[in-house]
C-alpha positions in Angstrom: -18.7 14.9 11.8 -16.9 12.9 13.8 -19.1 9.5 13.1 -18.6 10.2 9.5 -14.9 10.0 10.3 -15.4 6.8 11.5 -17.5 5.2 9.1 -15.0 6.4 6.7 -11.9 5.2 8.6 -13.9 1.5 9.1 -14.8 1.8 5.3 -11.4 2.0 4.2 -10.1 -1.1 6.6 -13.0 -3.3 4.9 -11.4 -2.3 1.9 -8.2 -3.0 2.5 -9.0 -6.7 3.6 -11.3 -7.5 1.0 -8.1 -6.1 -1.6 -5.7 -8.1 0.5 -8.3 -11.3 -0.1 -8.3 -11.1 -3.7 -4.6 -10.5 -3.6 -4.3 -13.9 -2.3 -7.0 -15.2 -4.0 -4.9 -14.4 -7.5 -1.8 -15.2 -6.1 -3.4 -18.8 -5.6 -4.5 -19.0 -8.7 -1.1 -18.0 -10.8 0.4 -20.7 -8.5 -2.3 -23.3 -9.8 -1.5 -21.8 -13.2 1.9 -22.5 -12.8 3.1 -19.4 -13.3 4.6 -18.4 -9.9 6.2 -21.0 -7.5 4.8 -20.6 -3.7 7.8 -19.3 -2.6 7.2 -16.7 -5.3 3.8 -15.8 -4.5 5.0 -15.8 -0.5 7.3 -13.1 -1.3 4.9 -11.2 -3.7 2.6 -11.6 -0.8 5.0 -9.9 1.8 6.0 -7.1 -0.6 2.0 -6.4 -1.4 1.3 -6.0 2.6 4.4 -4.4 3.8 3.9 -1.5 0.8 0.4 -1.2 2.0 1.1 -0.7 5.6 3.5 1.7 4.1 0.4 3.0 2.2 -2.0 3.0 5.4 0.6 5.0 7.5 0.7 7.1 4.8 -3.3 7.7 4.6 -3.2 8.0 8.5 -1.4 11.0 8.4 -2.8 12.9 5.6 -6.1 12.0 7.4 -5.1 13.5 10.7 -3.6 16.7 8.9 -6.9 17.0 6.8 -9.2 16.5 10.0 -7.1 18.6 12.3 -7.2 21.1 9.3 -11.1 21.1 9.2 -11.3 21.7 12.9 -9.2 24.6 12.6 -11.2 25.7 9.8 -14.3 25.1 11.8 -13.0 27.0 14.8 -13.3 23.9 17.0 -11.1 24.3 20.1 -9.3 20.9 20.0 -8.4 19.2 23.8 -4.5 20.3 23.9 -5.7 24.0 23.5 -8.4 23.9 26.0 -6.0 22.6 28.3 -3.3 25.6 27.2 -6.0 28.3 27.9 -7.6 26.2 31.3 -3.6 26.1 32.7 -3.1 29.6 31.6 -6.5 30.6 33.8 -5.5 28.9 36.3 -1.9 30.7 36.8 -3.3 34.2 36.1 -5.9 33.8 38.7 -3.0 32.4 41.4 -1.1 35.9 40.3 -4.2 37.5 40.8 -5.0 36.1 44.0 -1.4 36.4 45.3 -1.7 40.3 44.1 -4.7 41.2 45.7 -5.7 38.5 48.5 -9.1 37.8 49.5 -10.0 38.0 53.2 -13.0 36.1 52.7 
């Protein structure tokens, strides 16, 4: 599960350059075109990837709810419980011990 997780994370990053190439790529040519000035299409530029860093933030999150979701689902103990229920062993058996000692 968790390597399909990453192909589709890696996926996803392909597709975000190869989108932020043809951005550019038609940015380029409306500037050839004459229709935007480069200091236009700089700014356009700018606004494009800053709303889809916004965007990817965005997707990061969701992502992490969904998978943390699934692992619930799944009954999957994740790390930061494990190491609730390990410290919680570990202070019950010190009461323990301290309540009945061992002369061994």
């Amino acid at each position: 599960m968790i390597d399909l997780m990453k192909k589709t994370m890696l996926a996803s990053v392909g597709l975000a350059v190869v989108t932020k190439d043809k951005v550019l790529e038609s940015l380029d040519e409306l500037v050839e075109k004459g229709k935007l000035t480069q200091e236009e299409a700089a700014e356009m530029s700018d606004k494009i990837v800053e709303e889809g860093k916004t965007e990817t933030d965005k997707a990061k999150v969701e992502a992490s709810k969904l998978f943390n979701d699934m692992l619930h689902r799944a009954n999957v103990v994740t790390k930061d419980q494990y190491d609730a229920l390990a410290q919680r062993v570990t202070e019950l058996e010190g009461r323990l011990h301290k309540e009945f000692p061992n002369s061994d």
